[in-house]
N, C-alpha and C positions, 0 to 999 in steps of 0.2 A: 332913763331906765325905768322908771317910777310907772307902773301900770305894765308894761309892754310883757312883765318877766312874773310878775307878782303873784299869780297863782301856784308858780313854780317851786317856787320854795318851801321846800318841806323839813330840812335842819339845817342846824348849823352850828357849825363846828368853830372854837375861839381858843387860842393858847391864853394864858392869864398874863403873867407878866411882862412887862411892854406893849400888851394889848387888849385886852377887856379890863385888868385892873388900872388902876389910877397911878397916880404918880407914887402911891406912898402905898401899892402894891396891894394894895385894899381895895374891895367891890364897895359903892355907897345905895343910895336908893334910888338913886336916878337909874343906875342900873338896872337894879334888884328889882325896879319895878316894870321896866320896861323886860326884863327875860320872862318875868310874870306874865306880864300884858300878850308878848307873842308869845307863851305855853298856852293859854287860852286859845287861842286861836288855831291850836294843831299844830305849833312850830317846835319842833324839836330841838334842845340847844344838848350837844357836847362838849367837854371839857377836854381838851388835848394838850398837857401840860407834861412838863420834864421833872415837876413836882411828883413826891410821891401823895398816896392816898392821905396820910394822916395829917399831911400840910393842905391839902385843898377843903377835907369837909369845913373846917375852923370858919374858911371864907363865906360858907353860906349858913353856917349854923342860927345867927340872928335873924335872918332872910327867910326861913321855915321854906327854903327850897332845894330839889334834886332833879338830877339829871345824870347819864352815864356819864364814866372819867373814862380817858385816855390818859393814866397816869405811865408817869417815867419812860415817856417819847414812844409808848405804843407794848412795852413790857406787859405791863399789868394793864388788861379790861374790866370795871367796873358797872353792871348796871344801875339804873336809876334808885336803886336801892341800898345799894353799894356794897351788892355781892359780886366779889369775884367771878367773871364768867371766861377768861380768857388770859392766859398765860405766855411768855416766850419768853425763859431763862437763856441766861448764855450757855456755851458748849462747859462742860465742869472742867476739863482739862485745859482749856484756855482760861477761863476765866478764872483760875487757881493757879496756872504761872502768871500772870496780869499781877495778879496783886501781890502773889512772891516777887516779880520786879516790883511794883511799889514799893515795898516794906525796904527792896536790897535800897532803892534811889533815894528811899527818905524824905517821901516830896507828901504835901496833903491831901488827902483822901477820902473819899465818903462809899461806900457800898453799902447798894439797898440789896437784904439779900430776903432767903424767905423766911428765917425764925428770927431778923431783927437787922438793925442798921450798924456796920461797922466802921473805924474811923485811924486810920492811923496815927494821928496824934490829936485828941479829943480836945485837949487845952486850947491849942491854934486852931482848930477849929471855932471852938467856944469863941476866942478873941474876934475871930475872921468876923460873922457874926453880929458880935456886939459894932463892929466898927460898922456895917454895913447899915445895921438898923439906925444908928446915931446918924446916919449921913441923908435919912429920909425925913421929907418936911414935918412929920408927925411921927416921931421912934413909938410913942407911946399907944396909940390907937394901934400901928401894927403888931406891936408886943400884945394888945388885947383881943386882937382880931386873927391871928395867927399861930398856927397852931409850929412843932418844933420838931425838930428829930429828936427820936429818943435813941441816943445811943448805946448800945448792947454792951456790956463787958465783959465777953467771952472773944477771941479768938476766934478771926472769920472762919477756920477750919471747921468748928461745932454751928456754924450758921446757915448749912443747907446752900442752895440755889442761888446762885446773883444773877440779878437782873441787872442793874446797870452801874456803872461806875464812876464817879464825878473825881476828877485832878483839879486842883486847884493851881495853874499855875501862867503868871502869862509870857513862858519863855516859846518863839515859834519853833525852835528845837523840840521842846516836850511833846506838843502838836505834830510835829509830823513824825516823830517816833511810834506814836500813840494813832497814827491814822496807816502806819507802815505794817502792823500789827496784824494776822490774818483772823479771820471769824469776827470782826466786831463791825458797828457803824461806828463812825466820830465823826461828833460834830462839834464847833468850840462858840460857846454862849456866852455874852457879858464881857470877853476882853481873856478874860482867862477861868472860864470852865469847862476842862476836858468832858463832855459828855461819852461816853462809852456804852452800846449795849451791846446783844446778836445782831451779826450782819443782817439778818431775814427782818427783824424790829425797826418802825418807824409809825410815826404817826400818819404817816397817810398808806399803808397796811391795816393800821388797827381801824381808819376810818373807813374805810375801802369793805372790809369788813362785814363791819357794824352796816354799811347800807346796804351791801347783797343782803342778811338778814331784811332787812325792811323792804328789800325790792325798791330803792330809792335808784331811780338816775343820773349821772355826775353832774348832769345841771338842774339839779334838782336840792345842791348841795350851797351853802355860802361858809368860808371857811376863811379864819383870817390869823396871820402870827407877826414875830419879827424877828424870828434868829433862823442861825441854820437848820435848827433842829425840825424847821416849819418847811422848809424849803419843798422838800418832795408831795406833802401834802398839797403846798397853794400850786403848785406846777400841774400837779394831777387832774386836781376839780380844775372846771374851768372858771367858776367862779371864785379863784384864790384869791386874799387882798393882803398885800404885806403891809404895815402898819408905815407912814411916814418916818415916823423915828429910827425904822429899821438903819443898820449901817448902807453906805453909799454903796458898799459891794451888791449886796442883797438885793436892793430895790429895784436894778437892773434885770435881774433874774426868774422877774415875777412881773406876768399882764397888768394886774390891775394892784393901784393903790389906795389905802384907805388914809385920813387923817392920820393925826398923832393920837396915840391912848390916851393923853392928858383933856383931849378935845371930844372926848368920847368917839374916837374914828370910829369905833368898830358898831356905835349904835345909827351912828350918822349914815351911815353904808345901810347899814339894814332896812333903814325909814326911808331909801331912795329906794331900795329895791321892791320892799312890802309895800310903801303907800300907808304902815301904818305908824303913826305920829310918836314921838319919843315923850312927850308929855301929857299932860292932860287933854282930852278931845275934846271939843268945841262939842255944846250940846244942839 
């Protein structure tokens, strides 16, 4: 591939977790340096993550770098600035019986809405959390390098607009109740996070998007993730790359594959396709 395509590429698009970040869900400098190296160069990098905004700047805050967000699977558009430039809440009347069934089912919850983050039981949340971070090879560099939800204490009804809605649960019962539902997307991340938003919301909409603005081509595009949430995105571009690590379902689903995240797949992929080197250049 190396030469044949290289001129071609003009952005590209990365989900974070399980595939740009590291094992321990953190960006390092090998990274950092190399999104550097190809912004020089006229390459465009986006952020297409199921995170919201206030969890992704943390990532690059040390790095003194930007770039537009594809935050909460295509809900919220951010430019490289990190103003809001594009929106797509759920319908208000779905997405207010959603979460009155939540609260009746008593199961755990997160909504990101537009005057703050709601949770239906903050505690288990909180714990969910702490257990998760303990179980990563570095708890404490992610705790430093990661920024957290702030959760709201008001009652989602004074909270305006949702965007998207996270269950935590990994019963496939809940999953298909939750994908039976009409006006949403779902897709299920990690084993058991119901992701919910508007049907019309995905990231490869919001990326779709973002390149009619730029007048980009679809192979003009390189674009890489590892859940379902990525799935319509890497199927669109033709240059999608699911991450090895992805589950066995997944990897079937998608043309091309990239390494695992652990292996820098997603920098590895891009030094075949640019021709330009992930480390220092030979003078």
């Amino acid at each position: 591939m190396k030469g044949g395509i290289m001129a071609m590429i003009k952005l590209i698009a990365t989900d974070l977790d399980g595939t740009l970040c590291n094992a321990n869900h953190c960006l390092d400098q090998t990274i950092a340096e190399y999104i550097k190296k190809l912004s020089a160069r006229r390459i465009e990098w986006v952020l297409a993550s199921g995170r919201a905004m206030e969890i992704v700047e943390p990532l690059f805050a040390k790095y003194a770098f930007r770039c537009p967000v594809i935050a909460l699977n295509g809900a919220l558009v951010y430019d490289r600035e990190g103003k809001l430039t594009q929106r797509w809440p759920m319908k208000t009347r779905q997405a207010q019986a959603m979460l009155h069934e939540i609260q009746k089912q008593g199961v755990l919850a997160v909504a990101s809405m537009e005057n703050g983050v709601w949770c239906s039981d903050p505690q288990a949340y909180r714990q969910r959390m702490e257990t998760l971070v303990r179980r990563l090879p570095d708890p404490a560099l992610f705790a430093q390098e990661h920024g957290f939800l702030s959760l709201a204490a008001k009652p989602w009804e004074q909270l305006g607009a949702c965007y998207k809605i996270e269950i935590y649960d990994s019963r496939p019962a809940l999953a298909d109740w939750a994908r039976a539902a009409a006006d949403f997307k779902v897709s299920v991340v990690h084993g058991d996070v119901i992701e919910m938003t508007d049907s019309v919301v995905s990231k490869a909409a919001a990326l779709r998007q973002l390149c009619e603005s730029r007048r980009l081509a679809n192979e003009e595009v390189l674009c890489f993730g590892d859940s379902e949430n990525d799935l319509e995105m890497l199927q669109e571009f033709r240059y999608g790359h699911i991450m090895r690590n992805a589950e066995e379902a997944l990897l079937a689903q998608v043309n091309h594959i990239a390494p695992a995240n652990t292996a820098y797949g997603v920098l590895r992929v891009i030094e075949n396709y640019t021709g330009i080197p992930i480390g220092k250049e030979q003078a």
